[in-house]
C-alpha positions in Angstrom: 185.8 -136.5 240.9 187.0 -134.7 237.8 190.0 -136.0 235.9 193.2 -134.1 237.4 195.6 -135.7 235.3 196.7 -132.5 234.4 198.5 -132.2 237.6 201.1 -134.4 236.8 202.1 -132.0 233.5 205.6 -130.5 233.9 205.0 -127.1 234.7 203.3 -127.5 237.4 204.8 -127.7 240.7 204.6 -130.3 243.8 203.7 -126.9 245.6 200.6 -126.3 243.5 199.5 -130.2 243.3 199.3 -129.7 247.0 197.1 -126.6 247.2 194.8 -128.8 244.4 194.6 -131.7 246.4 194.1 -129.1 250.1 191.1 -127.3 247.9 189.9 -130.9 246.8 189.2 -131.4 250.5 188.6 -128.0 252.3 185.2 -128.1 249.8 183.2 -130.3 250.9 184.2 -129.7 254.7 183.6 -126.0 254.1 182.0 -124.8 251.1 179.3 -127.0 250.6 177.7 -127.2 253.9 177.5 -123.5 254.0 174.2 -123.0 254.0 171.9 -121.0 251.4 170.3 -118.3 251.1 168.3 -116.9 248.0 169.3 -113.6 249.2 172.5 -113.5 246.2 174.3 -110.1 247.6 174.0 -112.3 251.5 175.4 -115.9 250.2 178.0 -114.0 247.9 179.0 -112.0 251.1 179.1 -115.3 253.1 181.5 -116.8 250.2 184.2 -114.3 250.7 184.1 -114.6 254.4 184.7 -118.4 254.3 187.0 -118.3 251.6 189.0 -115.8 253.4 189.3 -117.6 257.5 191.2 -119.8 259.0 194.6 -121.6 258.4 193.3 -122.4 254.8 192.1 -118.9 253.8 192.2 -119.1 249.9 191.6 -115.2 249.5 195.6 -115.0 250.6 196.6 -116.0 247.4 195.2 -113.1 245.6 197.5 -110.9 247.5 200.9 -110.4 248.0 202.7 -111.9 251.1 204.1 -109.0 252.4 200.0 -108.1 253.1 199.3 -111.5 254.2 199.5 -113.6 250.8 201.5 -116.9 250.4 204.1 -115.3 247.8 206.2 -112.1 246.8 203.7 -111.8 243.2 200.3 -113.5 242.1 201.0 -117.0 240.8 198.6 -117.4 237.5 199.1 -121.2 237.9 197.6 -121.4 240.9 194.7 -118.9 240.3 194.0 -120.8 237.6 194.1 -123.9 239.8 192.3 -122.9 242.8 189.3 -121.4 240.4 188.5 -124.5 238.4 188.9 -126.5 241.5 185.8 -123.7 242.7 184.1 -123.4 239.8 183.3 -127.6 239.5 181.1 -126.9 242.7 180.0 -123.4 243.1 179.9 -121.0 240.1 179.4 -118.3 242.5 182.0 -119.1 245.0 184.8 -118.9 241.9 183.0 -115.7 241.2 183.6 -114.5 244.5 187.4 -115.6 245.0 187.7 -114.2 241.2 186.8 -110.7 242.2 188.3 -110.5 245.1 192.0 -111.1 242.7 190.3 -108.8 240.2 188.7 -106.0 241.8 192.4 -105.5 244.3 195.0 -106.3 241.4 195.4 -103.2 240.1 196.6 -102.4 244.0 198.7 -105.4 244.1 200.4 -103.7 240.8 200.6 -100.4 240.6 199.7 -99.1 244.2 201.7 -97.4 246.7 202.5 -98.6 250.0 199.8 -96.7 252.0 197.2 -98.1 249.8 198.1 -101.4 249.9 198.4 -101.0 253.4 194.8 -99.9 253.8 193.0 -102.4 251.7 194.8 -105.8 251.0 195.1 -107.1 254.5 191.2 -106.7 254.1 190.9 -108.4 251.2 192.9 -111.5 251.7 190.5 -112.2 254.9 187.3 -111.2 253.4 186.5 -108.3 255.0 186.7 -105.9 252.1 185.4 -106.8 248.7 186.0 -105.6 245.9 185.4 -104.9 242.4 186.9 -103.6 239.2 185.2 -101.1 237.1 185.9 -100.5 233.9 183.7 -101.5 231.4 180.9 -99.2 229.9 178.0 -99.4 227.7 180.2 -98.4 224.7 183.7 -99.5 226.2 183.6 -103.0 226.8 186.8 -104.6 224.9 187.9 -101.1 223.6 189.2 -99.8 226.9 190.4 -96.5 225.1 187.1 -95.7 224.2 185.6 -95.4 227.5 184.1 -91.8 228.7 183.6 -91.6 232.2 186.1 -88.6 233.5 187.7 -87.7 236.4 188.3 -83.7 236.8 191.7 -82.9 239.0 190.2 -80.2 241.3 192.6 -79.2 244.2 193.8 -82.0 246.6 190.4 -83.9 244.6 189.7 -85.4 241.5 185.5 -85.1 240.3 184.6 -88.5 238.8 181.4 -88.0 236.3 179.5 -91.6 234.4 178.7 -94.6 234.2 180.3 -97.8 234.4 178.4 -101.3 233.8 178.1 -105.0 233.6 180.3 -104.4 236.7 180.6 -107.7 238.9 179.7 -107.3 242.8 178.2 -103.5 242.1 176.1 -103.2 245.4 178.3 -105.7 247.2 181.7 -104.8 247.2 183.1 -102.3 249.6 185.7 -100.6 246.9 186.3 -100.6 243.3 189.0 -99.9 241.1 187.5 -97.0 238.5 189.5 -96.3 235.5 188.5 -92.9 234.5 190.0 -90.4 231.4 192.2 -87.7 233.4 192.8 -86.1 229.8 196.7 -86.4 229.6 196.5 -87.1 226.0 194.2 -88.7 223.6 193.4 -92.5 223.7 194.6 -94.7 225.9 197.3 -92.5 227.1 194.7 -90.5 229.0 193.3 -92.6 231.4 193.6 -93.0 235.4 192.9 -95.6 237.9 191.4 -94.8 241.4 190.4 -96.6 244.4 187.1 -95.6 245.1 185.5 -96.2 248.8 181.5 -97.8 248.2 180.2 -95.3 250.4 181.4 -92.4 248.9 179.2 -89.3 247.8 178.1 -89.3 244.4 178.7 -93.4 243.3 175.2 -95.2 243.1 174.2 -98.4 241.7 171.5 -98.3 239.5 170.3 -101.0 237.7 171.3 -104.6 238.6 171.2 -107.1 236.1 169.9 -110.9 236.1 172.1 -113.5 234.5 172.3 -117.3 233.5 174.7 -118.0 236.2 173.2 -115.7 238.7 176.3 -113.3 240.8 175.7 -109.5 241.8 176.1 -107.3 238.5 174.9 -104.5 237.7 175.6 -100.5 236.4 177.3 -97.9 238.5 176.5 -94.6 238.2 179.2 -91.0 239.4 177.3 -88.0 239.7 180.5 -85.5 240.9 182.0 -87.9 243.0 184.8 -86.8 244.8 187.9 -88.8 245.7 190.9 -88.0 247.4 194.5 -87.4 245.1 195.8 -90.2 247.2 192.9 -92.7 245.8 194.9 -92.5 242.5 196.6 -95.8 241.5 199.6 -94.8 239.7 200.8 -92.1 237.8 197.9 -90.1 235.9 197.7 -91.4 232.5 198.5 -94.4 233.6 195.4 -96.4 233.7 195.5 -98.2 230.7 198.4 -99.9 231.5 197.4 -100.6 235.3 194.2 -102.3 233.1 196.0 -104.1 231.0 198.3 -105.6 233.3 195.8 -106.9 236.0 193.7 -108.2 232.5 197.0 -110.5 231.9 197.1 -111.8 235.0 193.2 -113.0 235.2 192.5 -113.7 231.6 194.4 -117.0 231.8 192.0 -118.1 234.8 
């Protein structure tokens, strides 16, 4: 077992020594006798079920209590806690609890009670996964540069480009898209959305292979129309719906 001396420094809690030492347990019972496939998308799709069943259902702290989580807000300690734990047995299993945080943070953050509603119950038992799209080929770390756009039309906004080296693209069930709505130059013209998988227009097209294989690949919207009420937020408000879930995860 890995040194976990660590768990004795003063800012953590008895709470979160006891969700190390539960995980510590709960992975070997569970996690490692799950059988594998080479099928990546099929295993990765098995991870988030198992991670989110049962009494011990990790997934439910990625999600706020009032949709089934353990706690009012995310607790970075203990993301960071319950992800190394994962990650010293199964790259892809941390992957997997990782995205589901990711991909539904900017939800947890910024959404509105109807959306929550709709998809973080899902989430926290593995039924919906998810994924965060925000990078592009020419945006990775410069979120203000990014081009994809979403055109307000009506009651519907038109989303038009390309998003890539996006985890789970193929697998997940929703993303997150952060698109430039054109309230003002920059940054401070940028919205989020929650974006169904099956929706008209989004297509994956390229998947990519990787030292530590997990699903990745590039996202295509050709005119894809979503809903006003998929917005997350104000418009113009993506940047700092991006940020915000980036602070929570960077630290794990």
């Amino acid at each position: 077992m890995a040194d976990q001396s660590f768990l004795s420094w003063p800012f953590f809690s008895d709470a979160h020594r006891k969700i190390a030492r539960e995980l510590e347990a709960w992975i070997p019972r569970e996690l490692l006798t799950l059988p594998r496939t080479s099928d990546e998308d099929s295993y990765s799709r098995q991870l988030v079920t198992t991670l989110g069943k049962g009494r011990e259902c990790w997934l439910r702290y990625v999600v706020p209590d009032e949709y089934g989580g353990v706690a009012p807000k995310l607790d970075v300690r203990t993301l960071c806690l319950i992800r190394e734990t994962l990650s010293r047995y199964s790259s892809l299993a941390d992957f997997a609890f990782a995205m589901q945080g990711l991909g539904s943070a900017p939800l947890t953050l910024f959404g509105n009670a109807q959306q929550k509603k709709a998809f973080l119950p899902k989430v926290c038992i593995g039924q919906k996964i998810a994924a965060f799209a925000l990078s592009e080929r020419v945006a990775g770390s410069d979120v203000a540069a990014l081009t994809t756009t979403a055109e307000k039309q009506g009651e519907e906004y038109l989303i038009n480009g390309e998003k890539s080296w996006i985890s789970n693209a193929g697998l997940a069930d929703f993303y997150t898209v952060f698109a430039r709505t054109g309230e003002a130059p920059g940054a401070k013209g940028l919205s989020c959305f929650v974006v169904d998988a099956r929706s008209k227009g989004l297509e994956v097209t390229e998947r990519f292979q990787v030292v530590s294989p997990h699903p990745l690949g590039t996202i295509r919207f050709n005119g894809c129309r979503v809903p006003v009420t998929n917005l997350i937020g104000p418009p113009g408000a993506g940047f700092q719906v991006a940020m915000a879930t980036l602070d929570t995860f960077r630290s794990t």
